[in-house]
C-alpha positions, 0 to 999 in steps of 0.5 A: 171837423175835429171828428174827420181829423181823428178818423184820418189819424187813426187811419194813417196810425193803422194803415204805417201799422200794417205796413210795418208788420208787413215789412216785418214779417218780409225781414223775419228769416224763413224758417226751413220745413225741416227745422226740427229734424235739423235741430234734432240732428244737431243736438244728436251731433252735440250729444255724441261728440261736439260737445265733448270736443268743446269741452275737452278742447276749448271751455277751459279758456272759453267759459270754463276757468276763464273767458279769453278773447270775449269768446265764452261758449258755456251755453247757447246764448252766450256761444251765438252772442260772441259772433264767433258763429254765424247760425246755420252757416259754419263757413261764414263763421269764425270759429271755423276759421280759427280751428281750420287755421285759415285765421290767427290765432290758430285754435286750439291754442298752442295745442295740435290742430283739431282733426279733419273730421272733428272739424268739420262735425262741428261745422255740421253741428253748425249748420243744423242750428248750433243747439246745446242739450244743455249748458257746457258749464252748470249755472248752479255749480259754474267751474269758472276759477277762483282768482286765488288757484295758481294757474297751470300756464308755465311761467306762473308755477313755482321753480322747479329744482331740475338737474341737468341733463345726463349726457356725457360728451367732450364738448360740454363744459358746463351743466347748461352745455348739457340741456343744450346738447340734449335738445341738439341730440334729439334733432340730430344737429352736431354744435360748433366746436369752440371759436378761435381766441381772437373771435373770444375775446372780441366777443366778451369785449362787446358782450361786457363792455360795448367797446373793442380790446386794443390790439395788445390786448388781443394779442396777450390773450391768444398767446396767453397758455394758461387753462383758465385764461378765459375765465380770468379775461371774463373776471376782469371785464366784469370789474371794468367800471364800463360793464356798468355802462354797458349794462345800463343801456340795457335796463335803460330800455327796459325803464322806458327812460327818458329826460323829458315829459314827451307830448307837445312841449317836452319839457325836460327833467334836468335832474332825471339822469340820476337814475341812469346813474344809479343803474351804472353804479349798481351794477358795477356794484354786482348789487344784488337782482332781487335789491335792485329791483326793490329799490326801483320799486320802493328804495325810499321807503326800504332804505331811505337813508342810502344815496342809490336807493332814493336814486333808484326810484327814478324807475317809476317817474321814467315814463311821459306825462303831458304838461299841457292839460284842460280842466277836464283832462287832469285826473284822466291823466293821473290815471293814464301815468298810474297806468303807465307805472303798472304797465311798465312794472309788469312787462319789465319785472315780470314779463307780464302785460298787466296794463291789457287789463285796465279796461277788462280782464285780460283776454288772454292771461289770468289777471282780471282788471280788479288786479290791474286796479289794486296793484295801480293803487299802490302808487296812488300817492306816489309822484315825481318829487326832488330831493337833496342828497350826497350821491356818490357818482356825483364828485360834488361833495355837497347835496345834489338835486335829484328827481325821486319818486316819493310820497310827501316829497318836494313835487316837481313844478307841475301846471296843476299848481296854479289852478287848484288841481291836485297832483294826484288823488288820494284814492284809485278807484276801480273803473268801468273800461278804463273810464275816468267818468265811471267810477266804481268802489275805491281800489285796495292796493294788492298784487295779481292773485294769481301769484299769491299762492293764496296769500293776503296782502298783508303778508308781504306787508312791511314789519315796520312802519314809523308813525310819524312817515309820510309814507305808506310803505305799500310800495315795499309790500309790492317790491317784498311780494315781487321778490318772494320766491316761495309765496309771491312772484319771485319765480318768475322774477327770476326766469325774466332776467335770466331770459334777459341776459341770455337774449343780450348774450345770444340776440334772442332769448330762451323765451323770445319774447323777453317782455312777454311770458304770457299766452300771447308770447314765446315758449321756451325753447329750453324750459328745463335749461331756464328753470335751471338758470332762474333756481342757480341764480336766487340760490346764489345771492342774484347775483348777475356777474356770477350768471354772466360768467356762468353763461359765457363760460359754456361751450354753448356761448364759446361756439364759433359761427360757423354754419352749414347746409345741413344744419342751416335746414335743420334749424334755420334760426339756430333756436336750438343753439347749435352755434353762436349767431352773429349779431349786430351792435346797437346805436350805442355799440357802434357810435362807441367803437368808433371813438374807442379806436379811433382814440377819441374816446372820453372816459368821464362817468357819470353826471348829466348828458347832452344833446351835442352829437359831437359828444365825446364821452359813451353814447349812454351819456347822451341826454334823451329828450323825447321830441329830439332824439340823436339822428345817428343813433335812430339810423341803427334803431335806437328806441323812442323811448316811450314804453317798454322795449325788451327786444330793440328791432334790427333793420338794415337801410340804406342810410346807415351805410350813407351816415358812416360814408358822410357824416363829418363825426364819422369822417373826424373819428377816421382822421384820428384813426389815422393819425394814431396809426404808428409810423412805419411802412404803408403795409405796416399802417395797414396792418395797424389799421385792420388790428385796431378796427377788426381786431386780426391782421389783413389777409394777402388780398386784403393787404394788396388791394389797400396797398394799391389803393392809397399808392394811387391815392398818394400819386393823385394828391401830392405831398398830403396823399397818403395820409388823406387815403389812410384817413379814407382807409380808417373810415371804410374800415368803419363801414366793413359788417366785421366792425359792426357785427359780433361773431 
């Protein structure tokens, strides 16, 4: 029995055996009777010219000094592992796709397209098998990059001192007039001659301060026959305390700022708004770009005894942090606000997505993931913490609670507290992929090398440190790394924030993607023009007045709006900035003006925000509570507050106008409006009106059709008539494309 049951096992075993390699070998792909000859094509094909394109054309990024994209063809094996490539087939392969340009991104990238008949000898070379003689890059002797070699991308060389154009013209006023009428030059587009005084000062107004000049101001200025007329009105918005203001909001975007922890329960930071503060008053101040930025990096440890520089660390606390976590969860979210930090330290200082490489090397920029861990841990023991200090915004003379970010400090309540967990943790590994639960060796702080000209870390370390600080000073090496201009990041510091006020001066930057000066982002459309910008500005102290009005004294910024035809086909987005593009207000911009004349206006500085939409005081002041943001001001795309936003989108939705038509806080700043008109007749209120809202007098037809229009009003309604259709005058006044666009 035992005997039969043996036989009948080893039976079945031989008989699934058979079947298997039957099945097999029925799987297993013909191959051709004239493989060999198709593979000797190939290799010929390869030998001749395909090698040499892949070489010349696509090792470089592919292999060669660096491996973009998990696309790596240095030899056979690794080219038919990257799926890029189907075997014996090149139009299912993608590879094909990309330098057909049938797929983004388009290869080569940001090179001229591969010709036709290069193309298609690397499809044939494809269908014969793909075979290599041998590898494009040697084993023995690989090419690829040594981390520490500075890289041939733009953005990451040193500045180069570049004099401006030599073009001699009536319309240049200014040697950034002369880069931009080169570029013009070249295409044959004619520039706008300059704009009317009244679009000038409108202009300035909005650009400076986010709030309209009153009539008489408007008035002073176009009469006003001094040559440096100009120059003075833009002095004299520079000292106005509402530059601050306006300039806040800006970097607040940059910041990633908020007054909550975000996720599920949200729970606020009463004392967050220092930071927002402290962006005001420095740059009221004109403090310095390369101190500004030093101080959101490290002011505690670098200026520890100074009030704004405790205030300035706020920067590194501004991001979300859930504040209900399981066990499990704990040190995976240290990690996540570790990269939240170094992300945003990346995007908004140097224009670099240092977080893509948290997981692996980044695809396309020359940071590797040891950068992204050595420079996470650098805030290894850095958490939010509270602290007492005499801040000068603050009109309390006694000390102020204040959210910092600090080693060794009061840590803010943190869920952690109760159950044994840490708020951070001591050392930051390296990780496989970006996982918690695979971790490597222990990370040493340091900076991206390819932006250390070769120098170790210890070179930007701090001169100084007192035995007895709880601090590690690691953050001053990063902020004296990133502000370095002849060894460290410090030129590209400099090109970001140029490109930054000149993206808020003009609606879009020199580089477009003010955020992003990696492969994946713009280039220049100027790069001579902001090489220029970036040396003039460290050569004279950073400051960021003296470039605002270096910018906005050119006759490139001065130019009307003005546009034709032939210049609209020519360049359609006014990339070569042959006039000044009308833009439209943010949130902010919009929600102010309209308190601005309609006299509501609060001019109260500083403190904490509210969540009270009827708020009276600047929209800056409102308070950002991430799971409830003011409705009005998201209608006009104000951002969610979660990342990093170099560049707010501009969409244009019914609601918007159905706000300014409905809502009672609309309606409440027309009514003001309108009883702040001067007494007079009917057409002398009108004019008023149009004064204050749009800064120029009606026109005939603009005058009779208003006229008209509350006559009616007033005949229709009795006694309370004609105010009631001033009122609805101011607010239609509010809902004209000339009250919420610059020009």
């Amino acid at each position: 029995m035992l005997l039969r049951f043996a036989v009948k096992f080893l039976l079945t075993i031989f008989v699934i055996g058979c079947a298997v390699h039957l099945h097999a070998e029925e799987q297993a792909p013909p191959i051709s009777p004239e493989h060999a000859a198709e593979m000797k094509a190939g290799l010929d094909l390869f030998k001749s010219s395909v090698g040499q394109t892949l070489t010349t054309s696509c090792l470089k990024c592919h292999g060669g000094e660096s491996v973009k994209a998990d696309f790596d063809l240095s030899t056979r094996e690794k080219l038919l592992a990257s799926g890029y490539v189907e075997q014996g087939d090149a139009d299912s392969s993608y590879l094909l796709a990309l330098l057909r340009h049938d797929e983004e991104p388009h290869m080569p990238l940001r090179a001229e397209k591969l010709s036709d008949e290069t193309i298609a000898a690397i499809g044939q070379w494809i269908d014969l098998g793909a075979p290599y003689d041998k590898p494009l890059v040697d084993a023995a002797n690989p090419t690829a990059v040594d981390q520490d070699k500075a890289s041939d991308f733009w953005s990451l060389q040193p500045l180069a001192t570049i004099a401006p154009a030599a073009v001699t013209s009536d319309w240049v006023k200014s040697p950034i007039d002369r880069f931009v009428l080169e570029k013009l030059n070249e295409h044959g587009i004619t520039p706008n001659p300059t704009a009317d005084r009244r679009t000038l000062i409108r202009r300035a107004y909005f650009d400076l301060l986010g709030l309209p000049p009153t009539p008489e101001e408007v008035a002073a200025f176009v009469a006003d026959q001094d040559p440096d007329a100009y120059g003075k009105l833009i002095d004299r918005l520079l000292a106005s305390p509402h530059y601050g203001e306006r300039w806040a909001r800006h970097w607040m975007d940059v910041a990633r700022f908020a007054e909550s922890f975000g996720y599920e329960q949200d729970t606020d930071r009463p004392h967050a708004y220092h930071y927002r503060d402290f962006l005001i008053q420095a740059l009221n101040d004109d403090l310095p770009y390369d101190k500004f930025v030093a101080w959101q990096l490290a002011g505690d440890e670098i200026a520890p005894q100074n009030p704004l520089a405790q205030m300035a660390t706020g920067f590194l606390g501004a991001g979300a942090f859930p504040t209900q976590l399981t066990e499990a969860e704990f040190e995976q979210a240290r990690y996540d606000e570790l990269d939240d930090v170094v992300a945003t330290t990346g995007t908004a200082f140097l224009g670099l997505t240092i977080g893509c490489a948290r997981c692996h090397d980044h695809k396309f920029d020359p940071i590797t993931s040891a950068d992204y861990y050595r420079m996470a841990s650098t805030f290894t023991t850095t958490t939010r913490s509270l602290a007492e200090i005499d801040v000068p915004t603050d009109a309390e003379a006694k000390p102020v609670t204040v959210q910092v970010n600090t080693e060794g400090g009061k840590k803010i309540p943190h869920l952690a507290d109760s159950r044994g967990f840490p708020h951070f943790y001591t050392t930051t590994h390296f990780l496989t992929r970006g996982d918690v639960s695979q971790k490597g060796e222990v990370a040493p702080f340091g900076f991206p090398a390819v932006l250390r000209n070769g120098h170790p870390r210890d070179y930007w370390e701090a001169e100084e440190i007192p035995s007895e600080s709880a601090l590690s000073y690691r953050r001053t090496a990063l902020a004296n790394w990133m502000t370095d201009t002849e060894a460290g990041a410090g030129g590209l510091l400099a090109r970001v924030i140029v490109n930054r006020l000149w993206h808020h001066h003009f609606g879009r930057g020199i580089v477009a993607t003010p955020s992003d000066f990696g492969v994946q982002g713009d280039q220049p459309s100027h790069p001579a023009l902001l090489e220029w910008l970036a040396v003039d500005l460290i050569h004279n102290g950073w400051q960021l007045k003296r470039m605002h009005k270096q910018i906005m004294t050119s006759q490139t910024y001065m130019q009307s709006a003005a546009a034709n035809g032939e210049q609209l086909a020519a360049d359609p987005q006014n990339v070569l900035l042959w006039r000044h593009a009308p833009r439209r207000l943010e949130a902010e911009g919009v929600r102010d003006a309209m308190l601005s004349v309609s006299g509501q206006l609060d001019p109260t500085m500083f403190g904490p925000g509210t969540l009270d939409e009827g708020m009276k005081r600047r929209s800056v002041y409102f308070f950002i509570k991430r799971s409830r943001l003011i409705p009005t001001m998201m209608l006009f795309d104000w951002p969610e507050h979660l990342v990093s936003i170099g560049s707010r989108s501009e969409t244009t939705t019914a609601p918007q106008a159905l706000s300014i038509m409905n809502s009672p806080h609309t309606r409440s700043y027309a009514e003001s409006f309108a009883a702040a008109l001067p007494s007079g007749s009917v057409e002398e209120r009108i004019t008023a009106a149009y004064q204050k809202a749009v800064q120029r007098d009606p026109t005939e037809q603009e005058l009779k059709a208003a006229s008209e229009f509350i006559a009616a009003q007033a005949q229709r309604d009795g006694e309370n008539g004609q105010q009631a259709a001033l009122v609805d005058l101011c607010q239609a006044l509010f809902g004209l494309n000339e009250f919420i666009y610059i020009d």
